[in-house]
N, CA, C and O atoms as a GROMACS GRO file, in nm:
protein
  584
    1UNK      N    1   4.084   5.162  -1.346
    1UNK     CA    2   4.045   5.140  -1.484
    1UNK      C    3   3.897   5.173  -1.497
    1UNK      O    4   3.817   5.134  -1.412
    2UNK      N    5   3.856   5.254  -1.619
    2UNK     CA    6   3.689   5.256  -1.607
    2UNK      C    7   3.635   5.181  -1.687
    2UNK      O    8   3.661   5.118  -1.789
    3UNK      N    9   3.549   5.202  -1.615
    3UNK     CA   10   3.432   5.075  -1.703
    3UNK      C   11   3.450   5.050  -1.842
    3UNK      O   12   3.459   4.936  -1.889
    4UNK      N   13   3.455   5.185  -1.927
    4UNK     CA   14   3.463   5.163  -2.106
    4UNK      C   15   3.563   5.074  -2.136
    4UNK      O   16   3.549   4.972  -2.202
    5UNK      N   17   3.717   5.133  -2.060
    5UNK     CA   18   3.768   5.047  -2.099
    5UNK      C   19   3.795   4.917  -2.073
    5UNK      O   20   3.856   4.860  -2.163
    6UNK      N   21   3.759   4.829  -1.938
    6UNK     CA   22   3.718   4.679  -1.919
    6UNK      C   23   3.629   4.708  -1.995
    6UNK      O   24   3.660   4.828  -2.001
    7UNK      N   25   3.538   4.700  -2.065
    7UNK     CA   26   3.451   4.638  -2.164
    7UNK      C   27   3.568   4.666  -2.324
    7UNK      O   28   3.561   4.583  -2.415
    8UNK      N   29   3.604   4.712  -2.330
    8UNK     CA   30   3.689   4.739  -2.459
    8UNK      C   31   3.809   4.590  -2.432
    8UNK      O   32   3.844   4.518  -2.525
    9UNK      N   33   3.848   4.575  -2.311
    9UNK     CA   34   3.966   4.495  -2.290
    9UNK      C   35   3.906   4.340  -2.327
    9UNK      O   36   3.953   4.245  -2.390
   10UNK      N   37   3.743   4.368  -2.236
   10UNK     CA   38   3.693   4.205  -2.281
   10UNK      C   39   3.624   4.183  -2.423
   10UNK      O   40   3.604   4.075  -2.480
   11UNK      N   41   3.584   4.342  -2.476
   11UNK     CA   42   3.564   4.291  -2.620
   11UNK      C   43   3.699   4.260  -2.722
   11UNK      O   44   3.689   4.181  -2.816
   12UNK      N   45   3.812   4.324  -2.693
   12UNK     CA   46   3.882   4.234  -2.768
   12UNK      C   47   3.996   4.171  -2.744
   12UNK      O   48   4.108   4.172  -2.796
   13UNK      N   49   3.933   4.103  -2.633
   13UNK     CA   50   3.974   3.916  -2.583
   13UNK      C   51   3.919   3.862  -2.685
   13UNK      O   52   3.981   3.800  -2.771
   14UNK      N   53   3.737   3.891  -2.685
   14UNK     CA   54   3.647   3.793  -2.730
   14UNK      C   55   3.699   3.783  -2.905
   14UNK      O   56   3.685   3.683  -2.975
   15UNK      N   57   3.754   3.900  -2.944
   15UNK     CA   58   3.756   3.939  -3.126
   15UNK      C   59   3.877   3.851  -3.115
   15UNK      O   60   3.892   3.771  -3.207
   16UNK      N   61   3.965   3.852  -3.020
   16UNK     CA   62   4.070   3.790  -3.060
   16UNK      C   63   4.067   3.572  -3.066
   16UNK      O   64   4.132   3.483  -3.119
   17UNK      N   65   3.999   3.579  -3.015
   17UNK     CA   66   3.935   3.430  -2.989
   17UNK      C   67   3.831   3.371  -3.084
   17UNK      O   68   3.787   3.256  -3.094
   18UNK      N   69   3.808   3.465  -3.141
   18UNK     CA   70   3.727   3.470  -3.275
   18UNK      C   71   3.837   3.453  -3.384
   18UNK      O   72   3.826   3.356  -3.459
   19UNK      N   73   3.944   3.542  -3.401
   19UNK     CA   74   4.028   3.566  -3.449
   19UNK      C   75   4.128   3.460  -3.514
   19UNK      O   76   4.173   3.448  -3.629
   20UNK      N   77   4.149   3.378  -3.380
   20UNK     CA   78   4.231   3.233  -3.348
   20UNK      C   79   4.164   3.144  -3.408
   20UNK      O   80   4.245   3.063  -3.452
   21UNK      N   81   4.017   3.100  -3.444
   21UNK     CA   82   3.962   2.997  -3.461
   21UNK      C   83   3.929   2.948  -3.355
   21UNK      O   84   3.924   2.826  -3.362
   22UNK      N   85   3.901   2.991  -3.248
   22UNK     CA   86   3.840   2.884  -3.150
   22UNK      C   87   3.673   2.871  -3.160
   22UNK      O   88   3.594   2.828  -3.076
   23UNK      N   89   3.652   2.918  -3.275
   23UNK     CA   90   3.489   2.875  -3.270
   23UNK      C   91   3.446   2.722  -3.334
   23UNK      O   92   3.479   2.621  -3.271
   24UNK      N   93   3.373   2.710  -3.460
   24UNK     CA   94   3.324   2.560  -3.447
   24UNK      C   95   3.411   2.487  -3.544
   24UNK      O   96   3.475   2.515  -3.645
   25UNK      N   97   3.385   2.379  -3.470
   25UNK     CA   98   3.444   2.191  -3.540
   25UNK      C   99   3.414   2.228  -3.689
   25UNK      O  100   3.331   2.295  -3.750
   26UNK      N  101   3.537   2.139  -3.720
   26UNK     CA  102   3.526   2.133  -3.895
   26UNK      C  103   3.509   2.009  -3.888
   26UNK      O  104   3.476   1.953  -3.783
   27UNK      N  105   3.534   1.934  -4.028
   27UNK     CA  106   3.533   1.808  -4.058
   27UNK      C  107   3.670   1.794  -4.102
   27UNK      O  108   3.737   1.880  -4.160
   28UNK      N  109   3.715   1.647  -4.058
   28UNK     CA  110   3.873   1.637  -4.059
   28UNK      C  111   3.863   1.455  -4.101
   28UNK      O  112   3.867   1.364  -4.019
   29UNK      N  113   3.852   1.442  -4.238
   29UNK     CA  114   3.895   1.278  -4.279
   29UNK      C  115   3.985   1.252  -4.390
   29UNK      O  116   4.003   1.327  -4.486
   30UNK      N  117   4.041   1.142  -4.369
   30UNK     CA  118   4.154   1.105  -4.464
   30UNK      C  119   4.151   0.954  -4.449
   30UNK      O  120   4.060   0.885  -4.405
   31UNK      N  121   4.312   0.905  -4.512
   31UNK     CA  122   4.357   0.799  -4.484
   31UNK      C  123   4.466   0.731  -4.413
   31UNK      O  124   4.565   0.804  -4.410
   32UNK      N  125   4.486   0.611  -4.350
   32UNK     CA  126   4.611   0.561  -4.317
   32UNK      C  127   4.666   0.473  -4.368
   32UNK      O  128   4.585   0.380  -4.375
   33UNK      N  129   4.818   0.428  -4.438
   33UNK     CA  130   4.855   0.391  -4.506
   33UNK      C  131   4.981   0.336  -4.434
   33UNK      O  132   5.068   0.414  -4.395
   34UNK      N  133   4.994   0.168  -4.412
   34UNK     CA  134   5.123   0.143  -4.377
   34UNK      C  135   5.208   0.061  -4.483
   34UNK      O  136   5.181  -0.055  -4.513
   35UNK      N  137   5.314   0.134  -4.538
   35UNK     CA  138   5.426   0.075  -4.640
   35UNK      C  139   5.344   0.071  -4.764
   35UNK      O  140   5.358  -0.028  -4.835
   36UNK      N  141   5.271   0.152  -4.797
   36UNK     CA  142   5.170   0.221  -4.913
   36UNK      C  143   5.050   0.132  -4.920
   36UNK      O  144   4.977   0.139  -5.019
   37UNK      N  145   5.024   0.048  -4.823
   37UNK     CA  146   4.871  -0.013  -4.842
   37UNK      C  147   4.805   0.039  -4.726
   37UNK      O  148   4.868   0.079  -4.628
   38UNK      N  149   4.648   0.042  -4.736
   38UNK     CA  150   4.554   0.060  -4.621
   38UNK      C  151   4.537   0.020  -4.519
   38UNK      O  152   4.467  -0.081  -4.508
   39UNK      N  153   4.593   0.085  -4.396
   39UNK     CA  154   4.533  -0.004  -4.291
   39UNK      C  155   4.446   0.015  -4.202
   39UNK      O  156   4.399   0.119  -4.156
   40UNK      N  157   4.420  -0.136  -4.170
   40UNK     CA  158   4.262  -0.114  -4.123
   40UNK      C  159   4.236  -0.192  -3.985
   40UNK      O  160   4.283  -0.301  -3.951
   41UNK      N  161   4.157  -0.113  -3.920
   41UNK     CA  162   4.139  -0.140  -3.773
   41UNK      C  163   4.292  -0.060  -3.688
   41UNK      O  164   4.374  -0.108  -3.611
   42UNK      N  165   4.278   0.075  -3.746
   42UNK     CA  166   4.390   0.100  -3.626
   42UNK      C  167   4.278   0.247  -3.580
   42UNK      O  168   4.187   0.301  -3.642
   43UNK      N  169   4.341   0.276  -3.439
   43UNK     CA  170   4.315   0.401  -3.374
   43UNK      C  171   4.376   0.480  -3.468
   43UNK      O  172   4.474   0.448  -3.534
   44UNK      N  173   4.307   0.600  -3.476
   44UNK     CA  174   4.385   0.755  -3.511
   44UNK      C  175   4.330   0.873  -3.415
   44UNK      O  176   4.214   0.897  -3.382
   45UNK      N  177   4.447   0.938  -3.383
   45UNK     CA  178   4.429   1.019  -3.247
   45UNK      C  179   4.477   1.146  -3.229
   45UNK      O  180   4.585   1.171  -3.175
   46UNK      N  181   4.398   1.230  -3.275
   46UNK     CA  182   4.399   1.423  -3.300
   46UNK      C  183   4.442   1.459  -3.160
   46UNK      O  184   4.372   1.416  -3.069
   47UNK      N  185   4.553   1.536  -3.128
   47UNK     CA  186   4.542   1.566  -2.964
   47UNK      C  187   4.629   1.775  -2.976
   47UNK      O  188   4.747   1.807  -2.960
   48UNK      N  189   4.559   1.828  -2.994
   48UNK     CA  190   4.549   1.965  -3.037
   48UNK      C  191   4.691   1.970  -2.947
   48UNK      O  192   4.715   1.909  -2.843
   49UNK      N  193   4.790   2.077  -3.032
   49UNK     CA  194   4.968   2.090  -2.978
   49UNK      C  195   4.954   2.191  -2.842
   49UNK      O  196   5.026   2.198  -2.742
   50UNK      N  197   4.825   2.272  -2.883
   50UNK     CA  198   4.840   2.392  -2.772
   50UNK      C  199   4.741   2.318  -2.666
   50UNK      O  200   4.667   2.401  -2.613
   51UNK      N  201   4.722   2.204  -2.626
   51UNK     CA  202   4.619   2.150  -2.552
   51UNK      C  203   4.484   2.157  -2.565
   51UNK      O  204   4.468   2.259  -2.633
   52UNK      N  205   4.355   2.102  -2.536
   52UNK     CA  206   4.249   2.055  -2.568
   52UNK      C  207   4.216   1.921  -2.542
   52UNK      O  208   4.280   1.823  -2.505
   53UNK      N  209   4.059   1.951  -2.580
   53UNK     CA  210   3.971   1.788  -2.659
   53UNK      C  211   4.040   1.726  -2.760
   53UNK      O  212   4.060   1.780  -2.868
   54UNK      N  213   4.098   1.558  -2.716
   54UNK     CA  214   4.155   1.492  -2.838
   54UNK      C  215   4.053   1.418  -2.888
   54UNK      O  216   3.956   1.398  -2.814
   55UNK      N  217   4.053   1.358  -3.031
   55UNK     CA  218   3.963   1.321  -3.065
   55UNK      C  219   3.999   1.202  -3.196
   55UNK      O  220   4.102   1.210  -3.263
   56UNK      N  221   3.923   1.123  -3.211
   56UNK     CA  222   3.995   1.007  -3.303
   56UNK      C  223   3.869   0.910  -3.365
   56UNK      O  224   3.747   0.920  -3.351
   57UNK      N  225   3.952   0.816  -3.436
   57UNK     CA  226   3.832   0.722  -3.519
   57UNK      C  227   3.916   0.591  -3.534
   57UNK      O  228   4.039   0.594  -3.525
   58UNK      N  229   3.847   0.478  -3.556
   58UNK     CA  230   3.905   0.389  -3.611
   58UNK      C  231   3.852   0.370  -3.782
   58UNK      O  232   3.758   0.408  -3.852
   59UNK      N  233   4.022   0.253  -3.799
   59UNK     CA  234   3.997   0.318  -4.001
   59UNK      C  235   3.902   0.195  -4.037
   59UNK      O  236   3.888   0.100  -3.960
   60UNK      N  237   3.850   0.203  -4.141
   60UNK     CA  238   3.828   0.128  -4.198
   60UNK      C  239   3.899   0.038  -4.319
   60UNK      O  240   4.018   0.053  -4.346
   61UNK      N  241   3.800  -0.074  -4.400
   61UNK     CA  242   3.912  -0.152  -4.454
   61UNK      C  243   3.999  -0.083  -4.519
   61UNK      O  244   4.113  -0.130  -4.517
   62UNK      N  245   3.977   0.050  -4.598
   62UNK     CA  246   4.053   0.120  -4.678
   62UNK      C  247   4.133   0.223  -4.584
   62UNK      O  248   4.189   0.307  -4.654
   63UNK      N  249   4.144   0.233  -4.508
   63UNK     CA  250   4.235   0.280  -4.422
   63UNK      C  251   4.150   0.425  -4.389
   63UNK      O  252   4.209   0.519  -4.336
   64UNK      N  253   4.043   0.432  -4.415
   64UNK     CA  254   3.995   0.559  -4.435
   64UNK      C  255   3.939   0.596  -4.276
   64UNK      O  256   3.940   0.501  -4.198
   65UNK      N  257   3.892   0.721  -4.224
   65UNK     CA  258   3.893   0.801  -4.075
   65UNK      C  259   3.823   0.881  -4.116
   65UNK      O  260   3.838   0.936  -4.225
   66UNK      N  261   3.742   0.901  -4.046
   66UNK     CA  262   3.630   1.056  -3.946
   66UNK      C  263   3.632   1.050  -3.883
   66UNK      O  264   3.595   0.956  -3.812
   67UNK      N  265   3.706   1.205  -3.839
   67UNK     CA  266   3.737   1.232  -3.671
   67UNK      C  267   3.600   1.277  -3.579
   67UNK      O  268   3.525   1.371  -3.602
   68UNK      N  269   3.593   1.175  -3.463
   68UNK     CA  270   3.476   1.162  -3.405
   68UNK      C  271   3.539   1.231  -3.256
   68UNK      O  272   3.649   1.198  -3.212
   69UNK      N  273   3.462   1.317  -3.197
   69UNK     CA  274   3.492   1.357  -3.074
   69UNK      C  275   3.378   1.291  -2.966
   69UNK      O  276   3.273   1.236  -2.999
   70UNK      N  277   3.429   1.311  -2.821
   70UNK     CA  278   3.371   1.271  -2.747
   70UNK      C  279   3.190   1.350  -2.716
   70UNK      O  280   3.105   1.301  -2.642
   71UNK      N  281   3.176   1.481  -2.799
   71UNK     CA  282   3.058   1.534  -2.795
   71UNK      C  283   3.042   1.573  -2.890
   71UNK      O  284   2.924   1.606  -2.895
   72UNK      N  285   3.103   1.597  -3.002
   72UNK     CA  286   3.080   1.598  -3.160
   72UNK      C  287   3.180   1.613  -3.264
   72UNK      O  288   3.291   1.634  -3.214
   73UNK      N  289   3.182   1.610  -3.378
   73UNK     CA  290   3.229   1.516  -3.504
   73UNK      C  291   3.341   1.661  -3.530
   73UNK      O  292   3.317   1.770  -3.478
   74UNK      N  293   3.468   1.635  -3.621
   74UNK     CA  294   3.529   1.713  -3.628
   74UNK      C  295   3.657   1.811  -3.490
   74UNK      O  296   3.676   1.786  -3.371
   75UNK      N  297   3.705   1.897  -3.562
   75UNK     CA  298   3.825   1.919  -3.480
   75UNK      C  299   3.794   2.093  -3.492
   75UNK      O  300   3.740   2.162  -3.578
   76UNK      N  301   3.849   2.118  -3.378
   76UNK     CA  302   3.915   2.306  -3.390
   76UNK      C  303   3.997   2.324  -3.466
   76UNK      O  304   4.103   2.264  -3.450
   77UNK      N  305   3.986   2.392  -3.551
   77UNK     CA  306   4.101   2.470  -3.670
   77UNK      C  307   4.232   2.459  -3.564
   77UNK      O  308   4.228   2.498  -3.447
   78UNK      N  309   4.329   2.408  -3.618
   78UNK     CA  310   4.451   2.429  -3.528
   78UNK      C  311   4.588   2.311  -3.580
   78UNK      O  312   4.564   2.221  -3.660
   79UNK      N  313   4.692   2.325  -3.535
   79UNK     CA  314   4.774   2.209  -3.525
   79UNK      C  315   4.792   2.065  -3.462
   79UNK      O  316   4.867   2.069  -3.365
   80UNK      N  317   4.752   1.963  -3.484
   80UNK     CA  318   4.764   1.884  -3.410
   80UNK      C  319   4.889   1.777  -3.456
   80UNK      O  320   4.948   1.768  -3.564
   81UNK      N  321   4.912   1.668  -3.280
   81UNK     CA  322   4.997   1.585  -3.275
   81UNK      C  323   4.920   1.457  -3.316
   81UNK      O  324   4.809   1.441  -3.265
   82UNK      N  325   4.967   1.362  -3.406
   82UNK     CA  326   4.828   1.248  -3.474
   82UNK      C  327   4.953   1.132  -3.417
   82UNK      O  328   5.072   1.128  -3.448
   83UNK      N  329   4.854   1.016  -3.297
   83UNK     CA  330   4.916   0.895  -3.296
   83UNK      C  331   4.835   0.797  -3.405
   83UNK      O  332   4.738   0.830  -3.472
   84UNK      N  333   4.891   0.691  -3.404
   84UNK     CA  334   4.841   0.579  -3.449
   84UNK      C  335   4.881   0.471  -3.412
   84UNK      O  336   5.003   0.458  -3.405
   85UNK      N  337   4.784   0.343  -3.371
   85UNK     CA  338   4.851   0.253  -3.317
   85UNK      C  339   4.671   0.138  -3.368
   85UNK      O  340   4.550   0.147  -3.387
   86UNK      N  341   4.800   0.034  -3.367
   86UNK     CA  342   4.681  -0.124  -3.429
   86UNK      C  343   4.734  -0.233  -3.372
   86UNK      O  344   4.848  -0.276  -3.390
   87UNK      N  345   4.640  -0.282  -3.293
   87UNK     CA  346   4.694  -0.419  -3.195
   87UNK      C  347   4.621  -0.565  -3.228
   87UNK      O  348   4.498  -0.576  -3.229
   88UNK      N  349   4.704  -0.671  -3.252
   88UNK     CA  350   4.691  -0.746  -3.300
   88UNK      C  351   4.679  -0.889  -3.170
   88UNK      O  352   4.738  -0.884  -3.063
   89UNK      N  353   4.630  -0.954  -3.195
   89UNK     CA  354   4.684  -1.123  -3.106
   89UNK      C  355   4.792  -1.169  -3.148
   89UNK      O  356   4.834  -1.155  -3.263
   90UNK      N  357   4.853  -1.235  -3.048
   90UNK     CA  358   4.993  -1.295  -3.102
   90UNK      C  359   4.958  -1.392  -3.204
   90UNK      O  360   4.845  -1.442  -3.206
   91UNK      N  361   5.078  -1.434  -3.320
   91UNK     CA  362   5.051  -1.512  -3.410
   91UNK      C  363   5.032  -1.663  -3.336
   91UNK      O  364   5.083  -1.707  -3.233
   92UNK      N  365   4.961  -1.711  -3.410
   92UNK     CA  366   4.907  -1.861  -3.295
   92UNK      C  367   4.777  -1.864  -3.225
   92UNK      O  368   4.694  -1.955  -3.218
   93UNK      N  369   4.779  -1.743  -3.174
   93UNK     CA  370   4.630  -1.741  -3.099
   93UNK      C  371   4.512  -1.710  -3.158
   93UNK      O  372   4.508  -1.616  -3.238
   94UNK      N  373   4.391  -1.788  -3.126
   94UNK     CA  374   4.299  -1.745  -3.167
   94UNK      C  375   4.249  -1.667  -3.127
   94UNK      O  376   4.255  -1.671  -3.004
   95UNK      N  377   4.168  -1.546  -3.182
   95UNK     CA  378   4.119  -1.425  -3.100
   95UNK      C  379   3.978  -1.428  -3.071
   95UNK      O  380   3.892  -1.473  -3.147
   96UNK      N  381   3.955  -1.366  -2.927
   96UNK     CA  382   3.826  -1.420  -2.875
   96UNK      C  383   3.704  -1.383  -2.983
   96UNK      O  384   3.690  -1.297  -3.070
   97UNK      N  385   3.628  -1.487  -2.935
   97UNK     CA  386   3.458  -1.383  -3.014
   97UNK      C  387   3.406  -1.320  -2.940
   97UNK      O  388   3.433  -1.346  -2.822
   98UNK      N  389   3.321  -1.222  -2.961
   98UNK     CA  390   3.274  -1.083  -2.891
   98UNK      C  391   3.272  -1.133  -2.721
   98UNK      O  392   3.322  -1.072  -2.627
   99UNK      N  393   3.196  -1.264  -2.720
   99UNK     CA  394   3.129  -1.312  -2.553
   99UNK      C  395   3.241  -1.348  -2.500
   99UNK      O  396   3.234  -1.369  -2.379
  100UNK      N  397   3.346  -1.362  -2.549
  100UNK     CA  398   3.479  -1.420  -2.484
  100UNK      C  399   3.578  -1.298  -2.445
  100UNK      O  400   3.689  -1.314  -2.394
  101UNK      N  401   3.521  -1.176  -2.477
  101UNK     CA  402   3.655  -1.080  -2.445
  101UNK      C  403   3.646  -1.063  -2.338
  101UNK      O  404   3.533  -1.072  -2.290
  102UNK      N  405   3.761  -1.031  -2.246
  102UNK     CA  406   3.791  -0.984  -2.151
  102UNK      C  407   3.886  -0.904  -2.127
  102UNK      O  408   3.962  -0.918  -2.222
  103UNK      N  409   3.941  -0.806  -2.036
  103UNK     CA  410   4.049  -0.750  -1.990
  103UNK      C  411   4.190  -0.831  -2.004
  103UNK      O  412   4.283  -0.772  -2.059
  104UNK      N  413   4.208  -0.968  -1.955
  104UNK     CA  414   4.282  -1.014  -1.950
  104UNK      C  415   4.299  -1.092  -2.076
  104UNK      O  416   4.403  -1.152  -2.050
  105UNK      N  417   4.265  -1.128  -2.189
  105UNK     CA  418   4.286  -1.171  -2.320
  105UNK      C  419   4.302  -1.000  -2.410
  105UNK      O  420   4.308  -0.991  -2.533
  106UNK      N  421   4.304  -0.927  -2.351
  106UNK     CA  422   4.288  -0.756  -2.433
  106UNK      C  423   4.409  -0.764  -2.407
  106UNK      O  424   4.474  -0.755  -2.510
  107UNK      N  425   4.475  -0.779  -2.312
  107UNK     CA  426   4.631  -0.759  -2.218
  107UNK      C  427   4.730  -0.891  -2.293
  107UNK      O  428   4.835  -0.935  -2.247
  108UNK      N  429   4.662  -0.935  -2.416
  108UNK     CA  430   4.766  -1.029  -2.440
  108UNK      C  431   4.795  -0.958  -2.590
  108UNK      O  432   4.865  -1.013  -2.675
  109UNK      N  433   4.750  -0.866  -2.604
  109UNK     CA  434   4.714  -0.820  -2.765
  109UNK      C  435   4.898  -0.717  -2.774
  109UNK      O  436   4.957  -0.650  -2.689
  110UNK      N  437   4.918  -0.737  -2.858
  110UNK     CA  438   5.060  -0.680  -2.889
  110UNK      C  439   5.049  -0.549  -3.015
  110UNK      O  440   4.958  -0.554  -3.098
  111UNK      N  441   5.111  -0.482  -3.016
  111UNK     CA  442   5.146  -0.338  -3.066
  111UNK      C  443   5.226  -0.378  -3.195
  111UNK      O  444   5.339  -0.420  -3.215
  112UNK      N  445   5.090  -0.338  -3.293
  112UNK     CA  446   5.244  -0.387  -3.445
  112UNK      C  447   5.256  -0.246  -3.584
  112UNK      O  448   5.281  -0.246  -3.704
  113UNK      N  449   5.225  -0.150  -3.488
  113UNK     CA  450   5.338  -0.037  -3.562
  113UNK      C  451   5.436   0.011  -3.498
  113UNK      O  452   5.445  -0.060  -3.397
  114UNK      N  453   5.519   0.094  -3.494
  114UNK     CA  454   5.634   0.122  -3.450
  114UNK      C  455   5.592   0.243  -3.340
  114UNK      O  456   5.505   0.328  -3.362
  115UNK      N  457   5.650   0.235  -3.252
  115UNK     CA  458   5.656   0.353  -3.110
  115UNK      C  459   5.643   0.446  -3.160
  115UNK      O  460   5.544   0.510  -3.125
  116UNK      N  461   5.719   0.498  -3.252
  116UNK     CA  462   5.695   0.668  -3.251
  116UNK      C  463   5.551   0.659  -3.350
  116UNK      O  464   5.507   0.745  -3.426
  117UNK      N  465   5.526   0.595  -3.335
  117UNK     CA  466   5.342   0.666  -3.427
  117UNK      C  467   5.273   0.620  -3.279
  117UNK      O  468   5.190   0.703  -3.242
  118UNK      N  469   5.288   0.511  -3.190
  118UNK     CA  470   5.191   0.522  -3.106
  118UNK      C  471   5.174   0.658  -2.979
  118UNK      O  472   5.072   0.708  -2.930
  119UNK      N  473   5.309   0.685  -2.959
  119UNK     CA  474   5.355   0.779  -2.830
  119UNK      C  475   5.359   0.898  -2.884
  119UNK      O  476   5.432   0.923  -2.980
  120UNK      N  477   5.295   0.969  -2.838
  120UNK     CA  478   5.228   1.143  -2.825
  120UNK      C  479   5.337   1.207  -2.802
  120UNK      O  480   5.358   1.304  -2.873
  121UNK      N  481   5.433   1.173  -2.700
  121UNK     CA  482   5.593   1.261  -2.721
  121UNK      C  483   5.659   1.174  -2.809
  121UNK      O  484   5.764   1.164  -2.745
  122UNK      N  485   5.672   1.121  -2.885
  122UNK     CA  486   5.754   1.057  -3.004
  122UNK      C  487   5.706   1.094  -3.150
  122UNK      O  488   5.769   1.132  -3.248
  123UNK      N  489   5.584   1.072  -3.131
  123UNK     CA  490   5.505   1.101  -3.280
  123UNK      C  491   5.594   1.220  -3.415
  123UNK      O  492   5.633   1.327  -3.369
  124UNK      N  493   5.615   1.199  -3.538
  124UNK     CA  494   5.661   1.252  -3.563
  124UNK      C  495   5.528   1.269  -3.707
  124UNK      O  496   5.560   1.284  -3.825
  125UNK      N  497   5.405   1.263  -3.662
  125UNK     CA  498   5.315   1.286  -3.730
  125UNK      C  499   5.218   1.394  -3.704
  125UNK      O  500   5.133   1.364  -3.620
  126UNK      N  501   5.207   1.540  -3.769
  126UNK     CA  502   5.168   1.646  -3.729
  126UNK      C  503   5.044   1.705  -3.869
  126UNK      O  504   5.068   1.732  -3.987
  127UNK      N  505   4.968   1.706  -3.826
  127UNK     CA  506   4.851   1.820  -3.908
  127UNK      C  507   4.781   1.912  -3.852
  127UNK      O  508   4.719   1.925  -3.746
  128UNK      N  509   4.815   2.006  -3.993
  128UNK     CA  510   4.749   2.126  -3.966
  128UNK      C  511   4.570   2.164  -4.022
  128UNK      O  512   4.523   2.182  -4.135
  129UNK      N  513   4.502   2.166  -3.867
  129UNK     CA  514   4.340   2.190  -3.956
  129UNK      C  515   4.286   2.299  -3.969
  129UNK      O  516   4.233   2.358  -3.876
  130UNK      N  517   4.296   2.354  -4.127
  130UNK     CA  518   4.252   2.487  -4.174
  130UNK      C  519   4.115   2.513  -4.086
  130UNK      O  520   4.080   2.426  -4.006
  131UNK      N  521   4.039   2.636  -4.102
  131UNK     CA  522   3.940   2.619  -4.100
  131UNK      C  523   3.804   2.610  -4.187
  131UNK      O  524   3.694   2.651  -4.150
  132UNK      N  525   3.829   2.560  -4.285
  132UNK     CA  526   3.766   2.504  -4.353
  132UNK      C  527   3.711   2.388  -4.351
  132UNK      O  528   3.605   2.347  -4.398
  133UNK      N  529   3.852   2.299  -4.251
  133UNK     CA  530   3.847   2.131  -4.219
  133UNK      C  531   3.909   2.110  -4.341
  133UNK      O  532   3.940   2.200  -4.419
  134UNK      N  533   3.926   2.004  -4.358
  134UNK     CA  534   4.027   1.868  -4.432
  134UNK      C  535   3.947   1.739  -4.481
  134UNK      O  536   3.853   1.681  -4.428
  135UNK      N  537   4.003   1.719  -4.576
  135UNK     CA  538   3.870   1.580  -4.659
  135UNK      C  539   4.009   1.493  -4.693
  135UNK      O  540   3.977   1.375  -4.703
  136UNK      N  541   4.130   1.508  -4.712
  136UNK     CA  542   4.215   1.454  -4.771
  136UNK      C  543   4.366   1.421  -4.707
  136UNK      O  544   4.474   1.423  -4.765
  137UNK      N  545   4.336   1.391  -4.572
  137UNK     CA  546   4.450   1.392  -4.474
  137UNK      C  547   4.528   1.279  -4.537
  137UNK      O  548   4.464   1.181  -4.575
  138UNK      N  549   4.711   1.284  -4.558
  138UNK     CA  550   4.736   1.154  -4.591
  138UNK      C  551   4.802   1.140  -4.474
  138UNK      O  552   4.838   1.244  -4.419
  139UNK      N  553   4.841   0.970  -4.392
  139UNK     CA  554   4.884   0.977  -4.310
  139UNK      C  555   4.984   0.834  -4.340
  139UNK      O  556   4.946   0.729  -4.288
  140UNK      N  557   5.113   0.834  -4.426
  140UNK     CA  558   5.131   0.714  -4.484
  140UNK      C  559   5.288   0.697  -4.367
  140UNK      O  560   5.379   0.776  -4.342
  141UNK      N  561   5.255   0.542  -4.314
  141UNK     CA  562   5.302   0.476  -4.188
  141UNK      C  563   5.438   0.395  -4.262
  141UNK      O  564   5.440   0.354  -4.378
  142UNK      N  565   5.526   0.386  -4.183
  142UNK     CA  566   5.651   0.285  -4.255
  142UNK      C  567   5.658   0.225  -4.120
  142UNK      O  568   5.615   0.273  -4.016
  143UNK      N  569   5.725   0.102  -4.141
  143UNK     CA  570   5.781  -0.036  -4.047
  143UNK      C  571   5.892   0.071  -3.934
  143UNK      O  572   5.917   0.059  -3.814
  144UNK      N  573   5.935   0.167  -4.031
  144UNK     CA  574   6.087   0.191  -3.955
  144UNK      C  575   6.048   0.354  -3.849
  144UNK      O  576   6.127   0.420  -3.780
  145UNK      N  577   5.910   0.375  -3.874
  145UNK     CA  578   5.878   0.468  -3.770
  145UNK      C  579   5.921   0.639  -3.820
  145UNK      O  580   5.885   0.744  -3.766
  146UNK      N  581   5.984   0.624  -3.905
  146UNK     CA  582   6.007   0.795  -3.962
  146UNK      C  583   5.866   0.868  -4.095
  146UNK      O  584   5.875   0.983  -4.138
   0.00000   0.00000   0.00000
């Protein structure tokens, strides 16, 4: 092979990778909604379909999310698989204050949405991020997991 053309082959790798969107983070926020109200204090968890950096936020009172990555804000244009999951203390218990947490009172905390929003092979919650990014993700949760 000559030289021109390895440089022709790796210039359009590079056009094509350009092409795909693999260049920069957008901004990706919305809301979560279980049985049409806001919920608040759960994980939300971007985990790109073709593999990657996953990336997530917790909601606030209005159920609302900005996707925060582990080195910066936003997502790669692409498809992703979205969990969600919000863990509660059992009813009865009081839940520690900040100086009282531990591992072993974390390990008593129970799971109160349904499996297929928490599990990454179950999830039946999927978005697509233009590259433009997304301001208006809805992500509305039911008891019964569909």
């Amino acid at each position: 092979m000559s030289v021109p053309r390895k440089g022709a082959l790796v210039l359009g790798g590079l056009l094509l990778l350009v092409a795909i969107g693999c260049g920069g983070r957008v901004g990706v926020e919305g809301k979560v909604t279980l049985e049409g109200k806001p919920l608040e204090k759960a994980m939300v968890v971007f985990r790109p379909e073709a593999g990657g950096q996953e990336a997530g936020d917790v909601t606030g009172a209005d159920g609302s999310f900005h996707i925060k990555g582990a080195q910066a804000d936003g997502l790669v244009p692409g498809q992703y698989k979205v969990t969600v999951s919000k863990k509660e203390y059992p009813p009865g218990m009081t839940p520690p204050g900040p100086k009282e947490m531990s591992s072993k009172l974390s390990a008593k905390m129970i799971e109160v949405l349904h499996k297929n929003y928490t599990m990454q092979d179950k999830t039946p919650l999927r978005v697509l991020v233009p590259r433009g990014g997304i301001k208006d993700v809805e992500i509305p949760l039911n008891k019964d997991g569909t």
